[in-house]
C-alpha positions in Angstrom: -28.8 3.2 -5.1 -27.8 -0.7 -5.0 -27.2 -2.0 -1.4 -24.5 -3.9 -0.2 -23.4 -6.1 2.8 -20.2 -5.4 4.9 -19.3 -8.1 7.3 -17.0 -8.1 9.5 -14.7 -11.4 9.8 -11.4 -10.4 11.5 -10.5 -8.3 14.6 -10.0 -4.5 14.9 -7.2 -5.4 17.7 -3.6 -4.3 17.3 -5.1 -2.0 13.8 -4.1 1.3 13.2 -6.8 4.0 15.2 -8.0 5.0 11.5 -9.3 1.7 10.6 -10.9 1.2 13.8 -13.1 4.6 13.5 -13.7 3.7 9.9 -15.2 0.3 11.1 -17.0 2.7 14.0 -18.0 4.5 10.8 -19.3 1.7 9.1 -21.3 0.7 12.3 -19.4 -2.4 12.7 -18.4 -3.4 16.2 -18.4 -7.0 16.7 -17.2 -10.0 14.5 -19.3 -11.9 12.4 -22.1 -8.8 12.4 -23.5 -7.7 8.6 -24.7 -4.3 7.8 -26.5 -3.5 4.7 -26.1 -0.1 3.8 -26.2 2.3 0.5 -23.1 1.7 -1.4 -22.6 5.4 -2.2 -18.7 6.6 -2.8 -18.4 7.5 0.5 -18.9 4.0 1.6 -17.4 2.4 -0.8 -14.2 4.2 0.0 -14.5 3.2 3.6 -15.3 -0.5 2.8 -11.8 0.0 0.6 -9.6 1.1 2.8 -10.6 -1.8 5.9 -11.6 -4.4 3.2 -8.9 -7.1 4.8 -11.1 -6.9 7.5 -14.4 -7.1 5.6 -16.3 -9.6 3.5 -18.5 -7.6 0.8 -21.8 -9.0 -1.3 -24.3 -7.5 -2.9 -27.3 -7.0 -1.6 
Protein backbone atom coordinates (compact mmCIF):
# COMPACT_ATOMS: atom_id res chain seq x y z
CA UNK A 1 0.00 0.00 0.00
CA UNK A 2 1.36 3.71 -0.90
CA UNK A 3 1.54 6.08 2.18
CA UNK A 4 0.30 9.33 2.51
CA UNK A 5 0.58 12.48 4.74
CA UNK A 6 -2.48 14.14 6.48
CA UNK A 7 -1.77 17.40 7.96
CA UNK A 8 -3.62 19.27 9.84
CA UNK A 9 -3.85 23.24 8.96
CA UNK A 10 -7.18 24.57 10.37
CA UNK A 11 -9.00 24.16 13.73
CA UNK A 12 -11.44 21.47 14.90
CA UNK A 13 -13.33 24.38 17.02
CA UNK A 14 -16.89 25.24 16.31
CA UNK A 15 -16.96 21.64 13.70
CA UNK A 16 -19.52 19.36 13.76
CA UNK A 17 -18.70 16.23 16.69
CA UNK A 18 -18.32 13.89 13.53
CA UNK A 19 -15.47 15.59 12.12
CA UNK A 20 -13.73 16.04 15.25
CA UNK A 21 -13.75 12.10 16.11
CA UNK A 22 -12.81 11.55 12.43
CA UNK A 23 -9.70 13.75 13.02
CA UNK A 24 -9.46 11.71 16.63
CA UNK A 25 -9.57 8.86 14.16
CA UNK A 26 -7.02 9.97 11.98
CA UNK A 27 -4.71 10.65 15.17
CA UNK A 28 -4.72 14.23 14.52
CA UNK A 29 -4.98 16.49 17.55
CA UNK A 30 -2.98 19.58 17.17
CA UNK A 31 -2.44 22.06 14.14
CA UNK A 32 0.37 21.92 12.05
CA UNK A 33 0.99 17.99 13.17
CA UNK A 34 1.56 15.36 9.93
CA UNK A 35 0.72 11.72 10.14
CA UNK A 36 1.83 9.32 7.51
CA UNK A 37 -0.40 6.47 7.44
CA UNK A 38 -1.62 3.61 4.87
CA UNK A 39 -3.94 5.21 2.42
CA UNK A 40 -6.33 2.27 2.46
CA UNK A 41 -10.26 3.09 1.67
CA UNK A 42 -11.02 3.45 5.01
CA UNK A 43 -8.63 6.35 5.30
CA UNK A 44 -9.08 7.69 2.38
CA UNK A 45 -12.70 8.15 3.17
CA UNK A 46 -11.88 9.83 6.41
CA UNK A 47 -9.30 12.16 4.92
CA UNK A 48 -12.43 12.99 2.38
CA UNK A 49 -14.91 13.83 4.48
CA UNK A 50 -12.47 16.52 6.91
CA UNK A 51 -10.33 17.35 3.87
CA UNK A 52 -11.04 21.36 4.38
CA UNK A 53 -9.33 20.85 7.34
CA UNK A 54 -6.41 18.73 5.92
CA UNK A 55 -3.48 19.20 3.57
CA UNK A 56 -2.78 15.68 1.77
CA UNK A 57 0.74 14.63 -0.12
CA UNK A 58 2.05 11.60 -1.01
CA UNK A 59 4.32 9.98 0.77
Amino acid sequence: MKKIKITQIKSAIDRPERQKLTLKALGLNKLHVTKEVEATPQILGMVRKVSHMLKVEEA
